[in-house]
Each structure stands twice: as structure tokens, then as C-alpha cells.
C-alpha positions in Angstrom: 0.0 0.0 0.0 3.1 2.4 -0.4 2.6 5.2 -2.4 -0.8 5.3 -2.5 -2.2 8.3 -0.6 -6.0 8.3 0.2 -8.5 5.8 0.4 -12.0 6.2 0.2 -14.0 4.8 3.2 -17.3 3.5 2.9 -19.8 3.1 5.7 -23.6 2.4 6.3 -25.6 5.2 7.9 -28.5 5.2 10.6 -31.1 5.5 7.8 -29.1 2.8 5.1 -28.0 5.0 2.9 -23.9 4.5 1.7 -21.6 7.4 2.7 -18.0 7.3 1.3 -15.9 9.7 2.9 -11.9 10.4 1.7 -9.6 9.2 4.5 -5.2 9.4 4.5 -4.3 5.9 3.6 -0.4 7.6 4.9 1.7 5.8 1.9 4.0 7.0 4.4 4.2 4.0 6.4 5.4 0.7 6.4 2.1 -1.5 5.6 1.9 -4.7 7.4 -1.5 -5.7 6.5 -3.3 -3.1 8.7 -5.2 0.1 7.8 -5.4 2.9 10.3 -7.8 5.9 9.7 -8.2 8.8 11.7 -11.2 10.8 12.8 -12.8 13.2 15.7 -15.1 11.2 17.7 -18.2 13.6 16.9 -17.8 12.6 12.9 -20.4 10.7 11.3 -18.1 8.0 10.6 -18.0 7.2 14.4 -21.3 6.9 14.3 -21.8 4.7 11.5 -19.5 2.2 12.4 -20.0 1.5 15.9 -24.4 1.2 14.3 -22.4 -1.2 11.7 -18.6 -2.2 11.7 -19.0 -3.4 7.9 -17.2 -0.7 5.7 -15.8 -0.8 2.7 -12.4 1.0 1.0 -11.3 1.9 -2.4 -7.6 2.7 -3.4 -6.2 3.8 -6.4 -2.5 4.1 -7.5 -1.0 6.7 -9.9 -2.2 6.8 -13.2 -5.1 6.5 -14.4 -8.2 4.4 -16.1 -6.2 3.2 -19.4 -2.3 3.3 -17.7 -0.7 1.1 -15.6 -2.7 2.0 -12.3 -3.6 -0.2 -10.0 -7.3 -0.7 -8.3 -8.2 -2.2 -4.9 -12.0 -2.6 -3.2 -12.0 -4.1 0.3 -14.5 -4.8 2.8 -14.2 -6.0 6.0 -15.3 -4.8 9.8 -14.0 -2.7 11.1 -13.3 -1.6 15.4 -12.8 2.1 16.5 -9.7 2.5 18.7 -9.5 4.7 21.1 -6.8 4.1 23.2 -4.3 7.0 22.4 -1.6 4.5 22.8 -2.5 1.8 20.3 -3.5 4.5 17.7 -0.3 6.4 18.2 2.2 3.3 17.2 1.5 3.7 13.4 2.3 7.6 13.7 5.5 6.7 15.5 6.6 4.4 12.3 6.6 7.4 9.9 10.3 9.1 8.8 11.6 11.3 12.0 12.0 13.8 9.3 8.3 14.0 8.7 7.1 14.0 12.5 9.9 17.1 13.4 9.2 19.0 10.6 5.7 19.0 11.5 4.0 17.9 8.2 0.7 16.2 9.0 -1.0 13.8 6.5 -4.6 14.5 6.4 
């Protein structure tokens, strides 16, 4: 999952309707299998998934629709963390460069 940037996150709403929502996939980061997304606790998404854990993603690489990109759909459940702790381990795996320097991957 290097490299590529956002993902778009799909969840089920109180009244069934689909809402997909952009979300920092941080190509940043070393991927071992595991996505971690970001939120406030107040946002919708919250919401959603602790009504329904089952969400969806979509990633894209560079390129585009007749190049060499690459297209991935997931789904899967999905928990909330929100033990500061746990959550801040991926952050902690980014380039020292990137954490000192203050850039933040939103």
C-alpha cells in the first residue's frame, strides 16, 4: 500500500443510505496488512460504524483508467480504537523527518 495516498471509506448510515468519505491511507508508512484511519469522535463516521462495523475501501494508484494503475475494493469490519496508545504506534513508524518537521497527512 506504499505510495498510494488516500482511500475512500465506505460506511452504512442510521437510515441505510452509503456514505463514502476520503480518508489518508499515509503511503507513508510501512504497511503490514493493517489500515489505520483517523477521525474526531463527533464525525459521522464514528457513528456509523459503531451502528455497523462493515465498511468498505477503495484505493487507487498513480495513473489512471487506461495506464498502468492499480485498483483495490475491500471490505471487511472494522473496530474504532480509542486508546491514544495503540493509535499512536503507526504515527511513531513514519520518517523522524516527517514527525519534526511537523508535516501532517490528512
Amino acid at each position: 500500500m506504499a505510495g498510494i495516498d488516500i482511500a475512500i471509506l465506505s460506511t452504512h448510515t442510521e437510515g441505510g443510505q452509503i456514505a463514502n468519505r476520503p480518508m489518508s491511507n499515509d503511503g507513508d508508512v510501512e504497511y503490514d496488512g493493517t489500515s489505520y484511519y483517523f477521525t474526531y469522535e463527533q464525525a459521522r463516521t464514528v457513528a456509523d460504524i459503531e451502528a455497523k462495523p462493515k465498511v468498505a475501501l477503495g484505493f487507487t494508484g498513480e495513473g489512471g483508467i487506461f495506464s498502468g494503475a492499480i485498483y483495490v475494493a475491500v471490505e471487511g469490519t472494522t473496530e474504532l480504537i480509542r486508546d491514544k496508545a495503540v493509535f499512536k504506534a503507526p504515527l511513531d513508524k513514519r520518517p523522524r523527518s516527517l514527525v519534526r518537521q511537523g508535516r501532517r497527512h490528512t
